[in-house]
C-alpha positions in Angstrom: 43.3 -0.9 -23.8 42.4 -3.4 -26.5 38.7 -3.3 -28.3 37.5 -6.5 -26.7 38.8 -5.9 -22.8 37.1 -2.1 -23.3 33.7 -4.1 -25.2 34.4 -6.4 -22.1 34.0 -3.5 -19.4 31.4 -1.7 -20.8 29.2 -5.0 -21.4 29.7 -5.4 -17.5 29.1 -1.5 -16.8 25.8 -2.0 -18.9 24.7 -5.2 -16.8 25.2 -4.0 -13.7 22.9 -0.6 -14.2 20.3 -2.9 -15.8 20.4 -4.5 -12.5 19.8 -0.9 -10.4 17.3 -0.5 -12.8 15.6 -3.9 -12.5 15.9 -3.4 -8.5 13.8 0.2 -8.4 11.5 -1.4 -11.2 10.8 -4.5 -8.5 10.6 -1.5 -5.4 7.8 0.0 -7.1 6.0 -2.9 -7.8 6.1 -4.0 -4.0 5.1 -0.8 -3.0 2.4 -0.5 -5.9 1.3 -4.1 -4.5 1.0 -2.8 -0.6 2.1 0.8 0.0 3.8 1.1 3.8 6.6 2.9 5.6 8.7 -0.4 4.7 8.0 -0.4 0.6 8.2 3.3 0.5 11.7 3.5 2.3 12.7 0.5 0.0 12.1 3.4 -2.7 14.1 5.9 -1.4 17.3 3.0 -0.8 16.3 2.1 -4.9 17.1 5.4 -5.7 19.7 6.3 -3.4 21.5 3.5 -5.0 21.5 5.1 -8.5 25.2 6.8 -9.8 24.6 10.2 -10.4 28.3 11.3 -12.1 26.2 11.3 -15.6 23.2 12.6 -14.4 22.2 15.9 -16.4 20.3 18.9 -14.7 16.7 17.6 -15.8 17.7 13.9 -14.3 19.0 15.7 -11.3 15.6 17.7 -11.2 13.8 14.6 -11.2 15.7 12.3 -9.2 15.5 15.3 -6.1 11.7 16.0 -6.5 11.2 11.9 -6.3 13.4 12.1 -2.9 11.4 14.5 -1.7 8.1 12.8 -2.3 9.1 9.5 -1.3 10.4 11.2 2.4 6.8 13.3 2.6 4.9 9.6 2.0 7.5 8.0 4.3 6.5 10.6 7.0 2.5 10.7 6.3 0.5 10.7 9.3 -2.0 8.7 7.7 -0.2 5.5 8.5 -1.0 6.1 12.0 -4.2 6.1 11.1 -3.9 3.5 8.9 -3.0 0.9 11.8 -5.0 2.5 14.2 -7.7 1.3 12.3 -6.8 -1.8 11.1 -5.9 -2.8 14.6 -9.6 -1.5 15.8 -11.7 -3.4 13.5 -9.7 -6.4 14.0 -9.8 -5.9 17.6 -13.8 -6.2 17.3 -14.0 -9.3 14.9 -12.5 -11.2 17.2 -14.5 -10.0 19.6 -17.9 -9.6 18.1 -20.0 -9.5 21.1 -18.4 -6.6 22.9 -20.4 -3.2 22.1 -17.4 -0.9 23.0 -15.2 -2.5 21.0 -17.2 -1.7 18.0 -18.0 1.9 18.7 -14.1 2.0 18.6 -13.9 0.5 15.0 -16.9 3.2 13.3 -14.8 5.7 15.1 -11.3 4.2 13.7 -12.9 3.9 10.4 -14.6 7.5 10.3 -11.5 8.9 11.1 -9.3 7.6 8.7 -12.4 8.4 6.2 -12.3 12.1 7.1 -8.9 12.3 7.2 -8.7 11.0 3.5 -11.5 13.4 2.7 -9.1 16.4 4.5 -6.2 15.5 2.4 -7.8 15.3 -1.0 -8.7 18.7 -0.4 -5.6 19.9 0.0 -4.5 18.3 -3.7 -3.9 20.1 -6.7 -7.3 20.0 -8.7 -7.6 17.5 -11.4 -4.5 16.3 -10.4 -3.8 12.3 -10.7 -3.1 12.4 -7.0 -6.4 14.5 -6.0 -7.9 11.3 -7.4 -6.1 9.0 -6.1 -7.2 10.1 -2.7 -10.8 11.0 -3.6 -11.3 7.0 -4.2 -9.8 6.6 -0.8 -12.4 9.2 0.4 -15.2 7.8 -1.2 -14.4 4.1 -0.2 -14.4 5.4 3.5 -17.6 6.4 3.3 -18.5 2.8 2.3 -16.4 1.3 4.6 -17.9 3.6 7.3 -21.9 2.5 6.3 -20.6 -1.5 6.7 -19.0 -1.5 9.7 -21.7 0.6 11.2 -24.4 -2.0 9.7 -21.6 -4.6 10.4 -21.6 -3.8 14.4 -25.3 -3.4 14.8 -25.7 -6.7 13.0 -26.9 -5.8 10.2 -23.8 -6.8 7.3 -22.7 -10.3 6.7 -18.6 -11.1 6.8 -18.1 -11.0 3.3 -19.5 -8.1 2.6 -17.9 -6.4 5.2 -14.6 -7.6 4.1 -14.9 -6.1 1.0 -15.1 -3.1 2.0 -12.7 -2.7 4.4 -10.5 -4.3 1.8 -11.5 -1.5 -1.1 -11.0 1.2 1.8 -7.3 0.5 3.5 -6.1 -0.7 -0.3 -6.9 2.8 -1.6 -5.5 4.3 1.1 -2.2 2.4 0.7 -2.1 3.3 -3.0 -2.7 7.0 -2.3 -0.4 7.7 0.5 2.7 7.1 -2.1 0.9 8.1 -5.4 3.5 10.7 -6.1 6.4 9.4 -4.8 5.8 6.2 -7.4 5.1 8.8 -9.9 8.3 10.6 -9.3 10.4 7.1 -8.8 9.6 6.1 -12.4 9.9 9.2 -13.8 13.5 9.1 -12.0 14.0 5.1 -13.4 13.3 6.8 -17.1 15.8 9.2 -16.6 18.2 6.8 -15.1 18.1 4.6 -18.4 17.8 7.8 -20.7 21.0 8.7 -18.7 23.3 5.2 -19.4 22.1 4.1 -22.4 19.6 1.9 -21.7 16.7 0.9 -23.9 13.8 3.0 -21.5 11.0 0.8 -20.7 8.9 3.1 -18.6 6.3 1.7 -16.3 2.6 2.9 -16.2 2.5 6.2 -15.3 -1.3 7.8 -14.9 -2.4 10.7 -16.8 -3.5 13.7 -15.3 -6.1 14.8 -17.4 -8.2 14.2 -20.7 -9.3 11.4 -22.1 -5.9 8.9 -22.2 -5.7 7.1 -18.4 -2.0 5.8 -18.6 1.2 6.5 -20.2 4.2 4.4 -21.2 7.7 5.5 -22.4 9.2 2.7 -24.9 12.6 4.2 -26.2 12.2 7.4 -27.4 8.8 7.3 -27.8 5.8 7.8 -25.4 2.7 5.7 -25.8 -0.9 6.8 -24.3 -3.4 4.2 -22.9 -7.2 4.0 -22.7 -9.9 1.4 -21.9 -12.7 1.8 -23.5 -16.0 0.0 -22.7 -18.5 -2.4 -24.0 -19.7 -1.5 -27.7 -17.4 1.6 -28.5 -16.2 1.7 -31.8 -18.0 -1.5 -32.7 -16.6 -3.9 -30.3 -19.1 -5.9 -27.7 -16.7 -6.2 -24.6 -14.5 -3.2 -25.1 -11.1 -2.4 -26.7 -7.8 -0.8 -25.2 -7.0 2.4 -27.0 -3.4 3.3 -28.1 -1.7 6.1 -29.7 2.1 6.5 -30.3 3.8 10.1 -29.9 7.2 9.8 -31.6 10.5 11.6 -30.0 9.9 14.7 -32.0 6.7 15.0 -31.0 4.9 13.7 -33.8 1.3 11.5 -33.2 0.4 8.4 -35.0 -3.0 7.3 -35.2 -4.9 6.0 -32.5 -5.4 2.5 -33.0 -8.0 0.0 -31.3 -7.4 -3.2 -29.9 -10.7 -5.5 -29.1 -10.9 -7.5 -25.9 -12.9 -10.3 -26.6 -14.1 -11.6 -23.4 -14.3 -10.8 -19.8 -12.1 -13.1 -19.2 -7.8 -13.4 -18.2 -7.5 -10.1 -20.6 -10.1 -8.1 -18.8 -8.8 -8.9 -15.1 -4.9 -7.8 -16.6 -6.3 -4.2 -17.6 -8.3 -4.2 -14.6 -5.5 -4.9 -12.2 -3.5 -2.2 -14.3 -5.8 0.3 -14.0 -6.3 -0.3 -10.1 -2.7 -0.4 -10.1 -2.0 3.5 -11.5 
């Protein structure tokens, strides 16, 4: 085979597991955007779509433990309560004046609060994912105190909204948390695998000060917001520090935001995002 047919092939081998790759990038993000039985099986069909013949035993590792958390979020019994909920409070805002129907919606919404309340408990401690579902716990509990106001007439609309909002988005994020942990970390790996240049997405960190992580080649870099007036800058700075391939750290390095403006609502949506 001559240089430029074999250049040929391997230019089309190349763009064609950019394009997996591209696809279980985009089935994250739809699943980051609104986590459901739909987004999270779009996960597992992302990854089942990967070629393995290259796959070394740590991508292998990986790739299996994402499977197996994407089919545990897939089969969560929290989206029953979920839509159990969301079809009881909408049952009573369209039909405001009926008492019974909005006893059912505090008991939807209390339920689906305890229930993330049971669940964090069960987490690892100081995990990302204990976390993740102790935000979903404690937005219940606000979510519980509107709609309770909310029926006795008490809580405008907007206010209301908000919070049920706040509550079943948290809850979408949470039930998936690890399996989109474990589907980047298998997307890394993937690219690792074939040669691609890795640009990891945000994955949280579990503990200490850095809040998000990103792998950019063979390096890793770690993530932090920092508020209003640390290190000398009036409306915060983002925090970075680089940790080469052999495991070597650079310095931390501060970059100012310099208004609460387009910049603040990226790193806002971001950081709601992992």
């Amino acid at each position: 085979m001559n240089t430029d047919v074999a250049t040929a092939i391997q230019k089309s081998v190349t763009a064609a597991m950019r394009e997996l790759l591209a696809a279980g990038q985009e089935a994250v993000r739809a699943a980051e955007h609104r986590g459901s039985p739909s987004t999270v099986r779009a996960l597992d069909k992302a990854l089942c779509s990967l070629p393995l013949l290259d796959f070394d035993d740590q991508a292998h590792r990986i790739l299996n433990d994402a499977l197996q958390s994407i089919s545990l979020a897939e089969d969560s019994d929290t989206w029953e309560y979920l839509e159990k909920t969301e079809r009881a409070v909408s049952t009573w805002l369209h039909t405001p004046d009926r008492t019974d129907l909005g006893n059912a919606a505090i008991m939807a919404v209390a339920e689906l609060a305890v229930h993330c309340g049971v669940v964090h408990g069960r987490t690892i401690d100081g995990s990302a994912e204990r976390r993740a579902w102790e935000r979903a716990h404690l937005a219940g509990s606000w979510a519980l105190r509107t709609v309770v106001s909310a029926v006795n007439g008490n809580a405008d609309g907007r206010k209301l909204d908000r919070a049920m909002t706040a509550f079943l988005g948290s809850v979408r994020r949470a039930v998936p948390y690890v399996a989109l942990m474990g589907t980047r970390y298998a997307l890394v790996e993937f690219a690792r695998t074939y040669g691609l240049f890795v640009v990891g997405m945000r994955q949280p960190m579990p503990d200490g000060d850095w809040e998000w992580a990103r792998r950019l080649g063979g390096a890793v870099y770690l993530f932090r917001l920092d508020p209003p007036g640390m290190n000398g800058h009036p409306y915060g700075s983002v925090a970075v520090r680089c940790f080469a391939e052999d495991g070597t750290a650079g310095p931390v390095r501060s970059f100012p935001l310099f208004s609460f403006g387009e910049r603040r609502d990226a790193l806002n949506a971001a950081h709601e995002r992992i």
